[in-house]
C-alpha positions in Angstrom: 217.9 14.4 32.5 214.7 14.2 30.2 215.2 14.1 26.6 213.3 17.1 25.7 215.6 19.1 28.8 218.6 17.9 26.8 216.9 19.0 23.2 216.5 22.5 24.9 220.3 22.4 26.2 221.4 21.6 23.0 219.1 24.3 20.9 220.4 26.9 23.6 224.4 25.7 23.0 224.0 26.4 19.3 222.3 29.4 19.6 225.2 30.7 22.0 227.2 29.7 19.7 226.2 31.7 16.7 225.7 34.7 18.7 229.3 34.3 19.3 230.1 34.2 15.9 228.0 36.8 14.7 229.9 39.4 17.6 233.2 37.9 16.5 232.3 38.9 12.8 230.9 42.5 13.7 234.3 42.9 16.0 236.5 42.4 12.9 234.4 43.9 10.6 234.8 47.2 12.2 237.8 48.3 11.0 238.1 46.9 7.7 238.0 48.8 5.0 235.0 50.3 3.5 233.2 47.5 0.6 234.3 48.5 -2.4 233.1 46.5 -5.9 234.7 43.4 -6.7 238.0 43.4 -9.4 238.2 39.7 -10.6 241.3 37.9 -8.8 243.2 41.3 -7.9 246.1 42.8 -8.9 249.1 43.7 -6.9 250.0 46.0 -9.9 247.9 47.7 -12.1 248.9 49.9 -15.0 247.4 53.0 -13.2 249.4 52.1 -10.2 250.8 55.0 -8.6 254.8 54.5 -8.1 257.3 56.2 -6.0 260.0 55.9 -8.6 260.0 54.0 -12.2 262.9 51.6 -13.1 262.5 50.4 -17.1 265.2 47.8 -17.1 264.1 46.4 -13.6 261.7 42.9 -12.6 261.9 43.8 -9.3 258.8 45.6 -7.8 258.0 46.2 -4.7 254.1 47.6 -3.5 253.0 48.5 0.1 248.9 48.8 0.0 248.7 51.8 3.1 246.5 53.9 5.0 248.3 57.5 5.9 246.0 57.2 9.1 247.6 54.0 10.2 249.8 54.5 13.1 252.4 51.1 11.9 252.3 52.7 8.3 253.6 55.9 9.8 256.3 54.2 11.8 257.3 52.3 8.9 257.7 54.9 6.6 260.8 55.7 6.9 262.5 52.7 6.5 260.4 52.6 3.1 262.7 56.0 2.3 265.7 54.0 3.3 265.1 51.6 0.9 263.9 54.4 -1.6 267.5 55.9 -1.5 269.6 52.1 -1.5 267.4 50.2 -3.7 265.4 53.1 -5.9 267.5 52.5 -9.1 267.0 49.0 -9.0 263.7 48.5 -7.4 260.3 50.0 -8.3 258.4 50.9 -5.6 254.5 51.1 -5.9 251.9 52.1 -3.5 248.3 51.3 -3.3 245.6 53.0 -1.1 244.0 50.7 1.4 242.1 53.0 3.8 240.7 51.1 6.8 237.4 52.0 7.8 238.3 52.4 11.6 240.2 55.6 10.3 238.1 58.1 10.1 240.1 60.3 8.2 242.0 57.6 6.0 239.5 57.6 3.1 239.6 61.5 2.7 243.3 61.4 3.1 244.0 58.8 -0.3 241.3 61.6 -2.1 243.8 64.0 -1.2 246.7 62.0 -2.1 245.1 61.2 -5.6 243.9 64.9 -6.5 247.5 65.7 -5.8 248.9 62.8 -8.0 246.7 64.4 -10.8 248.8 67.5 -10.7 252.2 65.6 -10.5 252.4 66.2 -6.7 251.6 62.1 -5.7 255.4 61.8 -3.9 255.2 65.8 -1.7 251.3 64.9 -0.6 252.7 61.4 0.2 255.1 62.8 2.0 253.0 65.7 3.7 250.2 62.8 5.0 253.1 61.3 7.1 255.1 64.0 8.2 251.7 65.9 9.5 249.8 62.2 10.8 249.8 63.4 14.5 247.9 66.9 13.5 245.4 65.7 11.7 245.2 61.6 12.4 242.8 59.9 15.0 240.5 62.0 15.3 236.4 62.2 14.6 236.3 65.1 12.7 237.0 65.8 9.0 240.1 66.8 7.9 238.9 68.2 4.7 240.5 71.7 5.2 243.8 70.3 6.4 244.1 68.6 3.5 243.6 71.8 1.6 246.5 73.7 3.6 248.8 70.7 2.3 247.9 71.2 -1.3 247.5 74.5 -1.2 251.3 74.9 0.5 252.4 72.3 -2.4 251.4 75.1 -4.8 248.4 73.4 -6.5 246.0 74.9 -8.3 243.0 74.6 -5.8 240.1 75.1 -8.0 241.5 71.7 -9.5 242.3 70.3 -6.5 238.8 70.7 -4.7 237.1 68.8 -8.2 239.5 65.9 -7.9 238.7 65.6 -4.3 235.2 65.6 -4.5 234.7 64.3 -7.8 232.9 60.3 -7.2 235.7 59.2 -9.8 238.6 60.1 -7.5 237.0 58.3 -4.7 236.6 55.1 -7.0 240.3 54.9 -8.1 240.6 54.8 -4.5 238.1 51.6 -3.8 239.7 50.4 -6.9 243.0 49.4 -4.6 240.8 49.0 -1.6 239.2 46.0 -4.1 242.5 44.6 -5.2 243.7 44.6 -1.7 240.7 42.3 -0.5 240.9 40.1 -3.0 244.5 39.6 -2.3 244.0 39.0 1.0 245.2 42.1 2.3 243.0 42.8 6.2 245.4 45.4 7.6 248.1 47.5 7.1 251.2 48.2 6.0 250.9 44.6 3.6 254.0 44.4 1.4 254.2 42.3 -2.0 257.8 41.8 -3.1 257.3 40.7 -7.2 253.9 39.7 -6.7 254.4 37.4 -3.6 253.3 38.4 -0.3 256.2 39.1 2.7 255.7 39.5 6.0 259.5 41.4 7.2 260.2 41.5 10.8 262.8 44.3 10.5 264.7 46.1 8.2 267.0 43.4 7.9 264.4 41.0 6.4 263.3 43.9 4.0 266.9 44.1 3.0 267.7 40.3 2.5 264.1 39.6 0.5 265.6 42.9 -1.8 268.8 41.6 -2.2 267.3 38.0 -2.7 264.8 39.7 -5.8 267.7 41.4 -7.3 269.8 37.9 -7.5 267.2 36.0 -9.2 
């Protein structure tokens, strides 16, 4: 073999493999969440952080970043309700949006979460996004007016909700948890922080011992 037939061997190698890297990149890219603008180190908990249930006297906080399009957020939903009604007066729970951009519907449905939290309906349209998911979830079309039914049936007043929905703020306190999420380290979802510390429960058992374990400390 001539040195200039293994120069071109070489050169093609290398270029296979950054082609390779490049389609590995654009393959995981495509369902992460939309870019959203960068928050410093990230929070797990910010003061604006929505929560499930509030517990003054407790240390103990746990925080799920979700997407109410994601199929294993929907399954483990309600085991997060078990552990609402065992561990919600000890235990603050906390959610954060993290709409992943293969959803096509996830984005729209934290905008609809967050006009409802404006009116004091956060935990019903919580709620209403899981119990409804197979209705309105995987699918290529808007869900706008779906959305409406929900807070429309929660008794909101619509003209307020359709501002918050639309308004660019409402869709920026969404990115804002979509930010603190990456910078986290947080690529899919459900991701769980259990006092600021990142767990990864296999069951409901684990979720239960690393609660029990919190409370102890």
């Amino acid at each position: 073999m001539t040195r200039f037939t293994r120069i071109l061997l070489t050169a093609f190698a290398i270029a296979v493999l950054v082609i390779g890297v490049l389609v590995y990149q654009s393959v995981r890219d495509r369902g992460a969440p939309p870019q959203a603008a960068s928050t410093d180190t990230g929070q797990v908990v910010r003061d604006n952080s929505h929560r499930l249930n509030s517990v003054p006297d407790s240390d103990v906080t746990f925080v799920e970043f979700l997407d109410f399009e994601c199929e294993g957020c929907r399954a483990v939903y309600p085991s997060i309700e078990q552990l609402r009604s065992e561990y919600g007066d000890r235990v603050n729970f906390v959610i954060r949006y993290f709409p992943m951009g293969g959803h096509y519907n996830a984005e729209r449905a934290a905008r609809a979460v967050e006009a409802a939290a404006q009116q004091g309906k956060l935990e019903p349209m919580y709620k209403k996004m899981y119990d409804t998911q197979s209705q309105w979830g995987e699918q290529q079309v808007p869900a706008d007016e779906a959305f409406r039914g929900f807070a429309s049936a929660l008794g909101l007043d619509m003209a307020a909700f359709d501002t918050a929905y639309n308004d660019p703020a409402t869709a920026a306190r969404v990115q804002l948890d979509v930010a603190d999420g990456r910078a986290l380290g947080v690529q899919g979802t459900p991701t769980f922080f259990l006092n600021g510390e990142r767990i990864q429960p296999r069951s409901y058992e684990d979720l239960v011992t690393a609660f029990n374990g919190a409370l102890a400390e």
